[in-house]
N, CA, C and O atoms as CSV, one atom per row, in Angstrom:
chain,resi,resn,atom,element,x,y,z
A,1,UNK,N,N,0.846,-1.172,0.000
A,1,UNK,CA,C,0.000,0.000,0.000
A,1,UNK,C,C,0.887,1.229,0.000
A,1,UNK,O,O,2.071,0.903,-0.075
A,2,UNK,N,N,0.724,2.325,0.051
A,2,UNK,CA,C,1.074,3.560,-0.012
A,2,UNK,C,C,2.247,4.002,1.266
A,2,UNK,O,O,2.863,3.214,1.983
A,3,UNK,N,N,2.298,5.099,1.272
A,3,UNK,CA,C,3.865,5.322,2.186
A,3,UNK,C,C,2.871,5.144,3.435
A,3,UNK,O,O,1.653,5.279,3.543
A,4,UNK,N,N,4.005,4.744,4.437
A,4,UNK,CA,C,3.660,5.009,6.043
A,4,UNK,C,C,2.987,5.852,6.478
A,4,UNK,O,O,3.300,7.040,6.405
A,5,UNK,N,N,1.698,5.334,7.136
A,5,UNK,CA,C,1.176,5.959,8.361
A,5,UNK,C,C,1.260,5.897,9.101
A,5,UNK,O,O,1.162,4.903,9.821
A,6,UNK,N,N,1.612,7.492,9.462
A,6,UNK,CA,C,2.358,8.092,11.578
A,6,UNK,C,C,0.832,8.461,12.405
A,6,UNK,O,O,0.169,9.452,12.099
A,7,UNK,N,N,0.511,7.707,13.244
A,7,UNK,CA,C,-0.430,8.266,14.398
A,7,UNK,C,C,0.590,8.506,15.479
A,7,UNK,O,O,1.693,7.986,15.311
A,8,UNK,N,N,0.385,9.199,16.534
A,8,UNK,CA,C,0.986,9.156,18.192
A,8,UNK,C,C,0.439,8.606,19.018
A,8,UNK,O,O,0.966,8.352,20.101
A,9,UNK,N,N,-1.279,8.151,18.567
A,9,UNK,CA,C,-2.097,7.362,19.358
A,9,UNK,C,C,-1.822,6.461,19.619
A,9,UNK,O,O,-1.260,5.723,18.809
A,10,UNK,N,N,-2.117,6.041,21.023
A,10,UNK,CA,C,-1.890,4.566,21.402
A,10,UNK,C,C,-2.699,3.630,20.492
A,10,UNK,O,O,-3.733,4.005,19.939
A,11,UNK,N,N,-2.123,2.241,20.343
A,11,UNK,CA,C,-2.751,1.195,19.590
A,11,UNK,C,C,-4.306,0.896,20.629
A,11,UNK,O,O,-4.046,0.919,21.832
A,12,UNK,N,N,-5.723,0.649,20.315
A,12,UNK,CA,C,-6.170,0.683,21.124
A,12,UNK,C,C,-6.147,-0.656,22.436
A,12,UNK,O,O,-6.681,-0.711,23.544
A,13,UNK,N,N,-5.193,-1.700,21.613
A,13,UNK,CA,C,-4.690,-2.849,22.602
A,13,UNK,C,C,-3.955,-2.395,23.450
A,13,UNK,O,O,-3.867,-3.147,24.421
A,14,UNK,N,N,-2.944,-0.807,23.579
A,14,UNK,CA,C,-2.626,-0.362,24.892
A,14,UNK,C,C,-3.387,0.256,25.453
A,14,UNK,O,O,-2.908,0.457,26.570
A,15,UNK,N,N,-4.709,0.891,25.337
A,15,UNK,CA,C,-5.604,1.572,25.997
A,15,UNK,C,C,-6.543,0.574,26.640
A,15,UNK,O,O,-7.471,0.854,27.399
A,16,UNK,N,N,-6.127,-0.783,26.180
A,16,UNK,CA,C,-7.025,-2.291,26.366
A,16,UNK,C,C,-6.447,-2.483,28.273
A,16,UNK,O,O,-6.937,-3.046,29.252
A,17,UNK,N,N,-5.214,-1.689,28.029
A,17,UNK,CA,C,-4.482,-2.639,28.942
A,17,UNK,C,C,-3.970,-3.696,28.581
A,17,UNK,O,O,-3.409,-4.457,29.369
A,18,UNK,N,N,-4.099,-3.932,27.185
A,18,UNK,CA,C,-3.500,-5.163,26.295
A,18,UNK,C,C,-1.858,-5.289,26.805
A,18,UNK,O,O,-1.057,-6.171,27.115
A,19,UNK,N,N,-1.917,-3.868,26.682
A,19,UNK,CA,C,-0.772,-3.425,27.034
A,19,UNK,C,C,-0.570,-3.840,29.051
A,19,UNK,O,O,0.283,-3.728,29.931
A,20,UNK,N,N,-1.626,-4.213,28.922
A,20,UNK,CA,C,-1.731,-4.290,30.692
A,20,UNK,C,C,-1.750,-2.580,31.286
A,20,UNK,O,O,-0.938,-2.319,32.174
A,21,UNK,N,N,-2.747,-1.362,30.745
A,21,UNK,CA,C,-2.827,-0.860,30.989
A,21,UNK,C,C,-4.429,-0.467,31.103
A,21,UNK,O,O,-4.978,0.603,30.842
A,22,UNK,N,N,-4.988,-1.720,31.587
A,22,UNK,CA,C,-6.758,-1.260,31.668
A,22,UNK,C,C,-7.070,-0.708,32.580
A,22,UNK,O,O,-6.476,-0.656,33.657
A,23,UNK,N,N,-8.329,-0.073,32.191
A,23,UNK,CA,C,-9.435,0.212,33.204
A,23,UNK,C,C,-9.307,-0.441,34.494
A,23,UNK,O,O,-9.224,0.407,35.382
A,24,UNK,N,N,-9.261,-1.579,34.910
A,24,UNK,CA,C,-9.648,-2.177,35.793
A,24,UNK,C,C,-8.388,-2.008,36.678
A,24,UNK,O,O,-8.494,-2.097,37.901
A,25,UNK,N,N,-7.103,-1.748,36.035
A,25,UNK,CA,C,-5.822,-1.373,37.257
A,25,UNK,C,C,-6.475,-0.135,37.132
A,25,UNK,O,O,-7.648,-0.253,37.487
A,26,UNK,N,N,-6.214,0.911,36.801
A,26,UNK,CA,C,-6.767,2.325,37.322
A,26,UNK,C,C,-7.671,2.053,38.086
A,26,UNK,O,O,-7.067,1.795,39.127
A,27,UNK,N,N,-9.013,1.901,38.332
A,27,UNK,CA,C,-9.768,1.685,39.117
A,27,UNK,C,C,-9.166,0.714,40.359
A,27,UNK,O,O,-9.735,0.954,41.423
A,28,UNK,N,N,-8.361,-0.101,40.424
A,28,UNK,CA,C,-7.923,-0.700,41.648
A,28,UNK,C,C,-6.748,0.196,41.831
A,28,UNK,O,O,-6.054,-0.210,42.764
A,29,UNK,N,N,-6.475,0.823,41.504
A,29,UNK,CA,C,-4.859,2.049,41.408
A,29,UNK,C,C,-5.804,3.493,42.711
A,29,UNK,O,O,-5.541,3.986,43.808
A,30,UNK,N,N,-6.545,3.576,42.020
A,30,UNK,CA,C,-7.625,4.592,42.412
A,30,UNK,C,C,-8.236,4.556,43.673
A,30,UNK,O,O,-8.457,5.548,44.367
A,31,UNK,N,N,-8.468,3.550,43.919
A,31,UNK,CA,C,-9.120,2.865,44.865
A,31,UNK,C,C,-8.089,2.541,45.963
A,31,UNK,O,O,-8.361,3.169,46.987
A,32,UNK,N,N,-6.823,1.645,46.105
A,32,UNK,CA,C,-6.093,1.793,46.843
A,32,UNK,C,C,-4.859,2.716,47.143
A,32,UNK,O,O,-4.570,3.092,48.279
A,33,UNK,N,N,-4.290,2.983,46.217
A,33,UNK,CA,C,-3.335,4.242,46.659
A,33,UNK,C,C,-3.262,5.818,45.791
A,33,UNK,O,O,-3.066,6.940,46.258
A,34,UNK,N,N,-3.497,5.394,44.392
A,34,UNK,CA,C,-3.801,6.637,43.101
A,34,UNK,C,C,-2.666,7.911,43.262
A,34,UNK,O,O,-2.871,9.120,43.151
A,35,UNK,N,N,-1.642,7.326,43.504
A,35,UNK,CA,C,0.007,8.634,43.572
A,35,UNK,C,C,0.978,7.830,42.603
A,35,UNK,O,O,1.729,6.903,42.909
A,36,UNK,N,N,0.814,8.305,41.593
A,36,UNK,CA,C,1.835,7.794,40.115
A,36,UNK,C,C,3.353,7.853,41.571
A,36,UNK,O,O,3.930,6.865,42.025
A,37,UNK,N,N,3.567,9.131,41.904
A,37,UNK,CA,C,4.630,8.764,42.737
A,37,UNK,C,C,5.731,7.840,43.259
A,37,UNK,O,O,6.893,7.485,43.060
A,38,UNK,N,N,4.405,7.620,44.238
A,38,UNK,CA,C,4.340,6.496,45.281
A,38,UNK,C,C,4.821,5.140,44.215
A,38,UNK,O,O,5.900,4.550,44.278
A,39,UNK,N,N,3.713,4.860,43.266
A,39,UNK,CA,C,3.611,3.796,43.044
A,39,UNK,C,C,5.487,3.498,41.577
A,39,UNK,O,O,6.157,2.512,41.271
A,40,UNK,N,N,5.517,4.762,41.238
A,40,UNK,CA,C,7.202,4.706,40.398
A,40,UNK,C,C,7.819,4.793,41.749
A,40,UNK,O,O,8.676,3.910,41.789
A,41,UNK,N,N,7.788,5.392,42.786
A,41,UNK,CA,C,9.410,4.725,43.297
A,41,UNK,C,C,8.721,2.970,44.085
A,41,UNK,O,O,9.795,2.500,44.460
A,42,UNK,N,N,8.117,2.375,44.304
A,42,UNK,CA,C,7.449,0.988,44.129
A,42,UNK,C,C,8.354,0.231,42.947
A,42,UNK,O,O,9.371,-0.458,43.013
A,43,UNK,N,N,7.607,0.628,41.953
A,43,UNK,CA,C,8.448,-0.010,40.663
A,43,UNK,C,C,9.695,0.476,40.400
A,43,UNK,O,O,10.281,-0.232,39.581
A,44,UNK,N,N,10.542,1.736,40.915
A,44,UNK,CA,C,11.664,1.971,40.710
A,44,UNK,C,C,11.419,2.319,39.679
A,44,UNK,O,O,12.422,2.171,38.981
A,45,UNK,N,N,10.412,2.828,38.994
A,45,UNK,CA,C,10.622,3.768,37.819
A,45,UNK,C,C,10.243,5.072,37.945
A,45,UNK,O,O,9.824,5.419,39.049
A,46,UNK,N,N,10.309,6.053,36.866
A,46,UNK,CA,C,9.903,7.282,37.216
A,46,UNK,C,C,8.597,7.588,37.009
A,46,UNK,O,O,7.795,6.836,36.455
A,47,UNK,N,N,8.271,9.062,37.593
A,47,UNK,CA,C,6.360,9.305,36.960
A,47,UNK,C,C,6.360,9.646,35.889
A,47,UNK,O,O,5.296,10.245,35.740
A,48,UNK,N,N,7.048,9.654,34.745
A,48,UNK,CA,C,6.682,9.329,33.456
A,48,UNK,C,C,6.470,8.450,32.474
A,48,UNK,O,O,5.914,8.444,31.376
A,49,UNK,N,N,7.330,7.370,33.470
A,49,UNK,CA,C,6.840,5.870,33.272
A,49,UNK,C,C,5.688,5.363,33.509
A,49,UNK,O,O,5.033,4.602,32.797
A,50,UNK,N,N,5.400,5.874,34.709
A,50,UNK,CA,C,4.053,5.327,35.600
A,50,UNK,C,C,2.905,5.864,34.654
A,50,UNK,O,O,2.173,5.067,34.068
A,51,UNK,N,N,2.769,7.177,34.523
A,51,UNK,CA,C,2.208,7.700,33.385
A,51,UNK,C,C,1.971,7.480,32.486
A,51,UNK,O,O,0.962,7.820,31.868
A,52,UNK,N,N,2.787,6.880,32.171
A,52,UNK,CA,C,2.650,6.285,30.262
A,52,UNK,C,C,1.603,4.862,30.263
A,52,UNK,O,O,0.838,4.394,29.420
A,53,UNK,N,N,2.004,4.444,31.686
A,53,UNK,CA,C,1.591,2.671,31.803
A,53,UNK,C,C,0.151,3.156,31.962
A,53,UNK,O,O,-0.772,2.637,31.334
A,54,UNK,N,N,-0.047,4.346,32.972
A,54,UNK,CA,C,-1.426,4.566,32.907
A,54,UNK,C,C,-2.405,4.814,31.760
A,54,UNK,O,O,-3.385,4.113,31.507
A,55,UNK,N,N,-2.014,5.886,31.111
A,55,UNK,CA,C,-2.722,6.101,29.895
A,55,UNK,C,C,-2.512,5.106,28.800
A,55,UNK,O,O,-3.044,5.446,27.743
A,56,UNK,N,N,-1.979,4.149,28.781
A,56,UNK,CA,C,-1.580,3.333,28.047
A,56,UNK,C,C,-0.820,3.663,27.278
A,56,UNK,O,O,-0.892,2.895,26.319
A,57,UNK,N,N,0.023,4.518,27.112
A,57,UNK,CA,C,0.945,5.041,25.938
A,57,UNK,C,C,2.300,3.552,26.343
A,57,UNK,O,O,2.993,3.160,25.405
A,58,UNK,N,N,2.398,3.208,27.104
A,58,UNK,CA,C,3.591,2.557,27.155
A,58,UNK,C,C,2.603,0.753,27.785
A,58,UNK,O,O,1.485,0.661,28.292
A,59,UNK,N,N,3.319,-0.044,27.552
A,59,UNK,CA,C,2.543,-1.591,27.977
A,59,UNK,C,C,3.439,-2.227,29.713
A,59,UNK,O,O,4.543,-2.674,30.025
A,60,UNK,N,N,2.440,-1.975,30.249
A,60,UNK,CA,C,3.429,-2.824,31.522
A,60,UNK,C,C,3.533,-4.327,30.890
A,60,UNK,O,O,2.879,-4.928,30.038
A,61,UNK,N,N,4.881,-4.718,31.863
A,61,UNK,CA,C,5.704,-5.806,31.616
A,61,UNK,C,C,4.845,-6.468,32.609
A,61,UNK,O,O,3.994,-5.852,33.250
A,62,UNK,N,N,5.023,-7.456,32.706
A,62,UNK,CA,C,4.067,-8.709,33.656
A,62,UNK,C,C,4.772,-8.569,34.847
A,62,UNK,O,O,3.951,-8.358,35.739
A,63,UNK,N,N,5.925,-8.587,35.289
A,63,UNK,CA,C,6.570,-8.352,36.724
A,63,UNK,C,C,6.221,-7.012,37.220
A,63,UNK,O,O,6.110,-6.902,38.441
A,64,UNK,N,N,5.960,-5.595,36.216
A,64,UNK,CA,C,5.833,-4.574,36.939
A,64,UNK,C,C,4.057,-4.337,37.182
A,64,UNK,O,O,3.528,-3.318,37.628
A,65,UNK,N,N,3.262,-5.805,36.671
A,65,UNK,CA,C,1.580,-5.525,37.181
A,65,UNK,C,C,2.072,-6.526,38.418
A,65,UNK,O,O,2.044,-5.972,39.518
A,66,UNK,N,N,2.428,-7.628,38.416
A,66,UNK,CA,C,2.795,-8.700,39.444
A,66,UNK,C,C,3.043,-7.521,40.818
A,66,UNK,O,O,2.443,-7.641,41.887
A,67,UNK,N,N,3.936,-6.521,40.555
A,67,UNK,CA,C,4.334,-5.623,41.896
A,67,UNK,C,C,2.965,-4.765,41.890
A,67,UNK,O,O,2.249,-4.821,42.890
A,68,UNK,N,N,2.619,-4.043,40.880
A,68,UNK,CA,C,1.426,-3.205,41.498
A,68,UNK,C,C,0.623,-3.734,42.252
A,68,UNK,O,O,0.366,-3.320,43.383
A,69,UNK,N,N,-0.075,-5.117,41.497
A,69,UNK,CA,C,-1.626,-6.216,41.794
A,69,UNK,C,C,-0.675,-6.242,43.279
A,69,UNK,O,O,-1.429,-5.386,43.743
A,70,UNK,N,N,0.125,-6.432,44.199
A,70,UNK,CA,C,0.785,-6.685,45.491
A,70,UNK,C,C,0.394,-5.149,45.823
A,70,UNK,O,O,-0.610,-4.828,46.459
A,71,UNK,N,N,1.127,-4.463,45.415
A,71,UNK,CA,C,1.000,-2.977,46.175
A,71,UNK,C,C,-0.808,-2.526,46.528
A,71,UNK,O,O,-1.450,-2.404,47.571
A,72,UNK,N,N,-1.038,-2.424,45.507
A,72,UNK,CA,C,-2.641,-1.951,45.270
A,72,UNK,C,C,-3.315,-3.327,46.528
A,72,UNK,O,O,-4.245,-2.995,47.262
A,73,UNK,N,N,-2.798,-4.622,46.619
A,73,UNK,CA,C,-3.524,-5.171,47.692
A,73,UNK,C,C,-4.667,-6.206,47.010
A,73,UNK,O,O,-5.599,-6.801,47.551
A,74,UNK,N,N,-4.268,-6.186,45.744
A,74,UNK,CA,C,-5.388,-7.410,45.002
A,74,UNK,C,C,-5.016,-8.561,45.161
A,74,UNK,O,O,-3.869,-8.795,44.783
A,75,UNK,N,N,-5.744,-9.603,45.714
A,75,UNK,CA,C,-5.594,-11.019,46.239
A,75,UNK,C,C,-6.649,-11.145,45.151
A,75,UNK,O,O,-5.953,-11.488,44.195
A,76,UNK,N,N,-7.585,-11.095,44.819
A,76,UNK,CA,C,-8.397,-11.909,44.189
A,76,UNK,C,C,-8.284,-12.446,43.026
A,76,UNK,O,O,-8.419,-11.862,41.951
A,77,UNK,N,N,-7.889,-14.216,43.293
A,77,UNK,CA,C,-7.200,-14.910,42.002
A,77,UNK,C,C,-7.883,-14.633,40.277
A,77,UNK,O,O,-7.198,-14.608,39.254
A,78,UNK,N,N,-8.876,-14.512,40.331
A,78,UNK,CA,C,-10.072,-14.643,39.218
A,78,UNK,C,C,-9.228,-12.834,38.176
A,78,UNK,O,O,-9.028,-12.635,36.978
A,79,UNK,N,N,-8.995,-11.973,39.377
A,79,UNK,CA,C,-8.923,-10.782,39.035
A,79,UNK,C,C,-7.387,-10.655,38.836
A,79,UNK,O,O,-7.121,-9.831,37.961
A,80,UNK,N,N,-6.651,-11.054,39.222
A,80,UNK,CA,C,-5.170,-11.275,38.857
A,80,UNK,C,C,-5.429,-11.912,37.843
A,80,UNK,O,O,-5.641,-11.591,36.673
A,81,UNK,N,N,-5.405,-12.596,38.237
A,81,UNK,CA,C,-5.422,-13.832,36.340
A,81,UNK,C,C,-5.335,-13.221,35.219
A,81,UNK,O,O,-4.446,-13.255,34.368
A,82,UNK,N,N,-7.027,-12.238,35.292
A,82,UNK,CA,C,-7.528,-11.724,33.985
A,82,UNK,C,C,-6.710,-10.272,33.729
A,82,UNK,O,O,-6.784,-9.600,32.700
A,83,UNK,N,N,-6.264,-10.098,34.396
A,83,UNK,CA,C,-5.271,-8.838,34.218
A,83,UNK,C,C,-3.782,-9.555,33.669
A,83,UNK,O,O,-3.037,-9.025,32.846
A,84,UNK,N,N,-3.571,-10.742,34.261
A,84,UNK,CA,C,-2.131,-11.282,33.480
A,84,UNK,C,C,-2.677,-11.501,32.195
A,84,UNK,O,O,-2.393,-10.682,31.321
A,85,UNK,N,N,-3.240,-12.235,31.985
A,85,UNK,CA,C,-3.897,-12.657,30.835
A,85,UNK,C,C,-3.872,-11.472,29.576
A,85,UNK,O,O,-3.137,-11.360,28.595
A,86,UNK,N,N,-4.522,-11.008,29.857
A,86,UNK,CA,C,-4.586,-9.450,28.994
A,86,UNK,C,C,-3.171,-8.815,28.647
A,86,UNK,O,O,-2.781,-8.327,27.586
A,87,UNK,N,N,-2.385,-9.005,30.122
A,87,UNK,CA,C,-0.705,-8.505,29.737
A,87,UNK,C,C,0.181,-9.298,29.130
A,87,UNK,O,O,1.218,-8.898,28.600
A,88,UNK,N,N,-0.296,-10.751,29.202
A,88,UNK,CA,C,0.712,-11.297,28.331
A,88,UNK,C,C,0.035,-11.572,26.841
A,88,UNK,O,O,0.783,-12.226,26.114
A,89,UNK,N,N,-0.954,-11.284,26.377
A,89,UNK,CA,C,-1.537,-11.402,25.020
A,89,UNK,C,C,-1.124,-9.817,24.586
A,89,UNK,O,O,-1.434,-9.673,23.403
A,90,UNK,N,N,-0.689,-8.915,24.990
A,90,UNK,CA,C,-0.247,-7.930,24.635
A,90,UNK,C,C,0.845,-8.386,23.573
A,90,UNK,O,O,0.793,-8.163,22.364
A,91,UNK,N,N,1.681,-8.959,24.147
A,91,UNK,CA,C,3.041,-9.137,24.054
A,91,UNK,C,C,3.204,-9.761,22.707
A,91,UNK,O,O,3.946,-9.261,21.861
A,92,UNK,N,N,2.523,-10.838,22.504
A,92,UNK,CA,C,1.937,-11.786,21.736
A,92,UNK,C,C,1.846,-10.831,20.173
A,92,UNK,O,O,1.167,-9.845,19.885
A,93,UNK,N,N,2.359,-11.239,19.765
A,93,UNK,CA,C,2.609,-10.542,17.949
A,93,UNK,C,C,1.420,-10.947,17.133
A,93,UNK,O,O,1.281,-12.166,17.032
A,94,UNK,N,N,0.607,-10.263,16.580
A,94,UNK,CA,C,-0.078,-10.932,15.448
A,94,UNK,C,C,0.198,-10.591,13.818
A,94,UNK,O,O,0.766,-9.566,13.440
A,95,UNK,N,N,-0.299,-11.619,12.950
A,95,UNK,CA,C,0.047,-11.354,11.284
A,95,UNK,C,C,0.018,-9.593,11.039
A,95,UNK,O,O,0.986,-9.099,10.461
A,96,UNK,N,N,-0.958,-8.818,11.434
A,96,UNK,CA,C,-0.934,-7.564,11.420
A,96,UNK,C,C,0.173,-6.795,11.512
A,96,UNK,O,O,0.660,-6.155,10.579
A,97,UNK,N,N,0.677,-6.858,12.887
A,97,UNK,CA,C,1.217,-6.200,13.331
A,97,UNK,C,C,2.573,-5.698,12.475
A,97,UNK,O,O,3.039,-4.587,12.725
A,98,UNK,N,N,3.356,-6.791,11.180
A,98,UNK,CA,C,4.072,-6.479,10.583
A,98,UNK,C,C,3.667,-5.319,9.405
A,98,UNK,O,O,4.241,-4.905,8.398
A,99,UNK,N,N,2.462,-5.036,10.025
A,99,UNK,CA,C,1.772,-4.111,8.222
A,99,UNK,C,C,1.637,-2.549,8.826
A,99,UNK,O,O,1.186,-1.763,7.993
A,100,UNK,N,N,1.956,-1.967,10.145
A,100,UNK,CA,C,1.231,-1.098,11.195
A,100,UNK,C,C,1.912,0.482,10.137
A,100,UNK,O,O,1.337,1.517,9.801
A,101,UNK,N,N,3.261,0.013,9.908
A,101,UNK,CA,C,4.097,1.449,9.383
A,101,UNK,C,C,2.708,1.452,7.974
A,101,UNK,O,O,1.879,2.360,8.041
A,102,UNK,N,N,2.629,0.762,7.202
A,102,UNK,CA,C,1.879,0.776,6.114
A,102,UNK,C,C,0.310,1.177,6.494
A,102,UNK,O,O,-0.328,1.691,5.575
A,103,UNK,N,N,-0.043,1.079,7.154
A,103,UNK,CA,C,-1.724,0.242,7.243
A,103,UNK,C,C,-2.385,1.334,8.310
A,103,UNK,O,O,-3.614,1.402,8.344
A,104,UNK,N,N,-1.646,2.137,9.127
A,104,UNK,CA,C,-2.179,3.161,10.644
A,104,UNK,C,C,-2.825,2.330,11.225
A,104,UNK,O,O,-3.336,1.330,10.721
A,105,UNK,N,N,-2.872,2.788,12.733
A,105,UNK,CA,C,-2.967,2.342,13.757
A,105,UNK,C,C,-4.509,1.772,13.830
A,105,UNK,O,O,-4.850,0.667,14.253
A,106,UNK,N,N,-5.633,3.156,13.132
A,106,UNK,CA,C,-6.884,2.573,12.571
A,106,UNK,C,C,-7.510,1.163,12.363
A,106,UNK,O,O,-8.515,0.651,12.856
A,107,UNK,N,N,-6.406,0.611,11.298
A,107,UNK,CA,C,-6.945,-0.549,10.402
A,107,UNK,C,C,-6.205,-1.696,11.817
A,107,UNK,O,O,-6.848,-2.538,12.444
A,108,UNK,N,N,-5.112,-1.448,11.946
A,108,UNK,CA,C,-4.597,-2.336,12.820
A,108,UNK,C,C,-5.414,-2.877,14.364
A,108,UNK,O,O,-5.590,-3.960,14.922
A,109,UNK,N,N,-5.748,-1.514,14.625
A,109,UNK,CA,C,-7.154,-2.328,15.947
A,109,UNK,C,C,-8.124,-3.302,15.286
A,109,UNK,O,O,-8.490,-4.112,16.138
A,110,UNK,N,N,-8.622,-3.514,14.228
A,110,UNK,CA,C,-9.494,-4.396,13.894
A,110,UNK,C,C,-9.295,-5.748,13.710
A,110,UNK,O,O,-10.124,-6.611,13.999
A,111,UNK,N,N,-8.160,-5.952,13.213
A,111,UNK,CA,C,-7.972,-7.982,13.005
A,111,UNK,C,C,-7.153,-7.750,14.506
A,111,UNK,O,O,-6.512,-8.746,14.842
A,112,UNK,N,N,-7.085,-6.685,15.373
A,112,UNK,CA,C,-6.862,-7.278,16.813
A,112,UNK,C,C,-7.780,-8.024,17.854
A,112,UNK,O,O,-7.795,-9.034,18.558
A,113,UNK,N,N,-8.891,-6.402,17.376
A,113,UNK,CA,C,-10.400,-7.025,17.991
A,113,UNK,C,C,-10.576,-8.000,17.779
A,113,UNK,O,O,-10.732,-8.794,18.707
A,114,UNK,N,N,-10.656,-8.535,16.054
A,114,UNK,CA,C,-11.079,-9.412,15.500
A,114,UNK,C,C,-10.564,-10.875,16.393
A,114,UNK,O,O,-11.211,-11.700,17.036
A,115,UNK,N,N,-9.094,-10.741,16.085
A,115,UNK,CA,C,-8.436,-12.302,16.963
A,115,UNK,C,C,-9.104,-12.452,18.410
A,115,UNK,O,O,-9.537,-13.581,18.639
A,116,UNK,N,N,-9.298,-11.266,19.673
A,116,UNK,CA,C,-9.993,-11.391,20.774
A,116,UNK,C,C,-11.479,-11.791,20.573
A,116,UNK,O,O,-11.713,-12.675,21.397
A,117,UNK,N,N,-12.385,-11.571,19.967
A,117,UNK,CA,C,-13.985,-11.821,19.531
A,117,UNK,C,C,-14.342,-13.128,19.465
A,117,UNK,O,O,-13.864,-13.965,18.698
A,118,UNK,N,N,-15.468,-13.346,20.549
A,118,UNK,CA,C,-15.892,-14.923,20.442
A,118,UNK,C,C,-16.585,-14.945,19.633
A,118,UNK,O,O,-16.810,-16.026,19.089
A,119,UNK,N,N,-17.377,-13.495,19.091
A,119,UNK,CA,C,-18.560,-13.440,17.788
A,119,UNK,C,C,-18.917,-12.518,17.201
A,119,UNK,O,O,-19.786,-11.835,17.744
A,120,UNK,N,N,-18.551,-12.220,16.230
A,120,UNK,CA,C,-18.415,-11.242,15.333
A,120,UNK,C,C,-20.294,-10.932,15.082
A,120,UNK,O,O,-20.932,-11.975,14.937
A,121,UNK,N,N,-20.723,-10.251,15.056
A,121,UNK,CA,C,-21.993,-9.596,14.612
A,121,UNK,C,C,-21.858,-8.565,13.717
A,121,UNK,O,O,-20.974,-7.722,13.872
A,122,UNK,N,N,-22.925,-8.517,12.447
A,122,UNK,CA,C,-22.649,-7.605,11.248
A,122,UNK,C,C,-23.665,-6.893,10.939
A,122,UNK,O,O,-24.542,-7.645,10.512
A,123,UNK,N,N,-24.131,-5.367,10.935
A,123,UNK,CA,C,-25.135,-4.900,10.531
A,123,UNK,C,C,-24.605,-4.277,9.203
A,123,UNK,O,O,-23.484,-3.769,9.160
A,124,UNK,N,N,-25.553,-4.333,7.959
A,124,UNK,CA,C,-25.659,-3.116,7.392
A,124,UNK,C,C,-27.212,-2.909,6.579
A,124,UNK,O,O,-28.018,-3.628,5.987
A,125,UNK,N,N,-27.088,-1.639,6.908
A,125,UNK,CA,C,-28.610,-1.276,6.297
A,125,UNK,C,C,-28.392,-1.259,5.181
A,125,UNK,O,O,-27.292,-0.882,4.778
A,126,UNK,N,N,-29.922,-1.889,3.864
A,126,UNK,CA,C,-29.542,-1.321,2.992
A,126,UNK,C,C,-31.137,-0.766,2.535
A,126,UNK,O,O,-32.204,-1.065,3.071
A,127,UNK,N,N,-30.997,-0.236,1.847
A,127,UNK,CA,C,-32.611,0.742,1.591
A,127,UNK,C,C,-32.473,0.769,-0.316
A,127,UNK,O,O,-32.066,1.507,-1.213
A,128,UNK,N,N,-33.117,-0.573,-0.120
A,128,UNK,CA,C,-33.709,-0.625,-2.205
A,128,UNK,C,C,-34.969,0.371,-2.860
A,128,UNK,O,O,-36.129,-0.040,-2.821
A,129,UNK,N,N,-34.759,1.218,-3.242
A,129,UNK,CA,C,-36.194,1.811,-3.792
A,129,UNK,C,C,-37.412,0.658,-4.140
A,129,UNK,O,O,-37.252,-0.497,-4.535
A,130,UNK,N,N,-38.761,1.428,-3.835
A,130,UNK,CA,C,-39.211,0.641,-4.706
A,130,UNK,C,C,-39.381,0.180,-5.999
A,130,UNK,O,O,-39.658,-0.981,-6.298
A,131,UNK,N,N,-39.148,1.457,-7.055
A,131,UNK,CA,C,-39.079,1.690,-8.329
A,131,UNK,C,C,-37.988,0.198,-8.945
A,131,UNK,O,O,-37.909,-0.445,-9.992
A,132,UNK,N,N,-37.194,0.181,-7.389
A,132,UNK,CA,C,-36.034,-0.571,-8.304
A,132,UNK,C,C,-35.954,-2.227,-7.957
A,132,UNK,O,O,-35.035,-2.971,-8.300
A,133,UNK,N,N,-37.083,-2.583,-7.236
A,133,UNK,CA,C,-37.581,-3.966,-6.507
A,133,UNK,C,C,-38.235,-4.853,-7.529
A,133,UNK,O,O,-39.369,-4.528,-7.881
A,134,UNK,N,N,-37.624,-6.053,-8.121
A,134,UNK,CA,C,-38.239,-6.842,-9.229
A,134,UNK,C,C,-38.047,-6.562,-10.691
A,134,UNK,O,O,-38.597,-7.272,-11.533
């Protein structure tokens, strides 16, 4: 296809937390301590690290959710799990992903969705005149 497309947007698999940056750590982030701070000198990184992991611009590594899910105080196996789970399918390369400089970030969320989807559902309207029926 045509020259490279540049977005700055996160892929939306890091806004998934794919990246291991979901919703569901913010909300347990929020809930037990919520100081990017606190929680970079924890991980020994800085608050622009912590930052990035939050908004998803950057993907936590599985050892640095392993220390938060401890810090933040989450025991609940079901809820660890599904947060590893999510961080290590991040990681996980798909056929796409070699096309991203070509293809923008756009087209590339979709055969991501697509591989996560237990069931694809399809609408499209279409509206035939009558003039033009038979």
């Amino acid at each position: 296809m045509g020259g490279a497309v540049s977005d700055s947007r996160p892929l939306l698999r890091h806004g998934r937390r794919g990246s291991c940056s979901d919703r569901e750590v913010v909300h347990v982030e929020d809930a037990a301590v919520g100081e990017v701070k606190y929680a970079g000198e924890y991980l020994q990184r800085d608050m622009s690290t912590v930052s990035r992991y939050e908004s998803g611009e950057y993907p936590l590594r599985r050892i640095d959710l392993l220390a938060l899910l401890s810090l933040y105080g989450v025991s609940d196996e079901e809820t660890r799990d599904d947060l590893l789970q999510i961080c290590d399918e991040h990681w996980r390369k798909g056929w796409w992903d070699q096309h991203r400089a070509d293809l923008g970030d756009d087209f590339i969320n979709l055969p991501w969705l697509e591989s996560r989807a237990d069931r694809i559902c399809k609408y499209q309207p279409l509206v035939i005149p009558s003039d033009q029926r038979n």
